[in-house]
N, C-alpha and C positions, 0 to 999 in steps of 0.2 A: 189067430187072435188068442191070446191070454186071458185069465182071469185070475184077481186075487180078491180075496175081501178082505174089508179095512184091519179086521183082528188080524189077519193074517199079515197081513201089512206093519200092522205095529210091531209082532213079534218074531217076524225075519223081514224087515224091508231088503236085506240082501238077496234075498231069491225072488221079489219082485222086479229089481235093478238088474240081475241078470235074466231075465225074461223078458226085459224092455231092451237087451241087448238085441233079440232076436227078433221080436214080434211085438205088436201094439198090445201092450197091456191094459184090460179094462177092472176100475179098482170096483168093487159093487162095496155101496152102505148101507145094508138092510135089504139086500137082492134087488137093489137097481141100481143101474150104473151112476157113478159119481165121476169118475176122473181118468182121464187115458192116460199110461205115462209110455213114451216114446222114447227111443237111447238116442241120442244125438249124433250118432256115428250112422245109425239106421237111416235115420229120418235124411242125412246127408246135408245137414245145416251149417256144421262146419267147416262144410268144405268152398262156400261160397267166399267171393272176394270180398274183405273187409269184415267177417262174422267172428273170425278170431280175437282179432284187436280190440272191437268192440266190445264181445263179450269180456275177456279177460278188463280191460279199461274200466267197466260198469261197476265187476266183480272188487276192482281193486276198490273204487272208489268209496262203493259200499260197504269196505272194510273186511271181504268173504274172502279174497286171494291176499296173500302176504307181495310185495313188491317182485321177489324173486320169481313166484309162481305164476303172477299175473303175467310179467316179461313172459317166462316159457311158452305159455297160452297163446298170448301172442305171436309167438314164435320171433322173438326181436330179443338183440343184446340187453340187458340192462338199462345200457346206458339211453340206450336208443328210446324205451318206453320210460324213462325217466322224461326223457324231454317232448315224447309224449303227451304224458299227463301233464306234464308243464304247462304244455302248451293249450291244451284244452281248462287250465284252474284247476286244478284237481292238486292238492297239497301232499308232496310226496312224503314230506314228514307234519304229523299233524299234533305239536305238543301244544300242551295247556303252559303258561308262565310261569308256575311251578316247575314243568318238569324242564321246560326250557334252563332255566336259575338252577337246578341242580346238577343238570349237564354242562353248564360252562362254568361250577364249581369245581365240577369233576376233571376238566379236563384244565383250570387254572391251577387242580393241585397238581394236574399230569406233568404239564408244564413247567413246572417250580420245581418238580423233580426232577427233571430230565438236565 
């Protein structure tokens, strides 16, 4: 088992991260324990059926993974976690009416040129 304390934390979270690659890291705030951080490769979470998907799906929806990334995650085409999220509600493109209105401006000027 590790330890880091939380200054220590703030000022290289990187060598906490890789310390949770290997071992249960315990964070101390004020010399008692606060928080375990665990690598998810360790702990063997991701390797269960349906963990990937889900996590990446969650990730995207909450707006943390980009669509590309989220697919990878999943380990799925593109196309495939497009219909996905589709299929669960989850808005693969999520514009306000604004920006909606100035992308089919953009692309009736594309059109008019073409």
């Amino acid at each position: 088992m590790e330890t880091v304390n939380v200054s220590a934390l703030k000022n290289n979270p990187s060598e906490a991260l890789r310390k949770a690659h290997n071992d249960v890291v315990v964070v101390l705030n004020r010399d008692r324990p606060d928080t375990l951080m665990v690598g998810v490769e360790l702990a063997g979470v991701l390797d269960a059926k349906g963990v990937k998907p889900a996590l990446a799906t969650a990730l995207f929806r909450d707006g943390n993974l980009s669509l590309a990334r989220a697919a990878r995650l999943a380990e799925m085409p593109v196309s495939a976690f497009i219909t996905h999220v589709s299929r669960l509600g989850i808005p693969v493109v999520d514009l306000d009416s604004k920006q909606a209105g100035r992308d089919m401006e953009t692309l009736e000027e594309w059109l008019a040129s073409s």
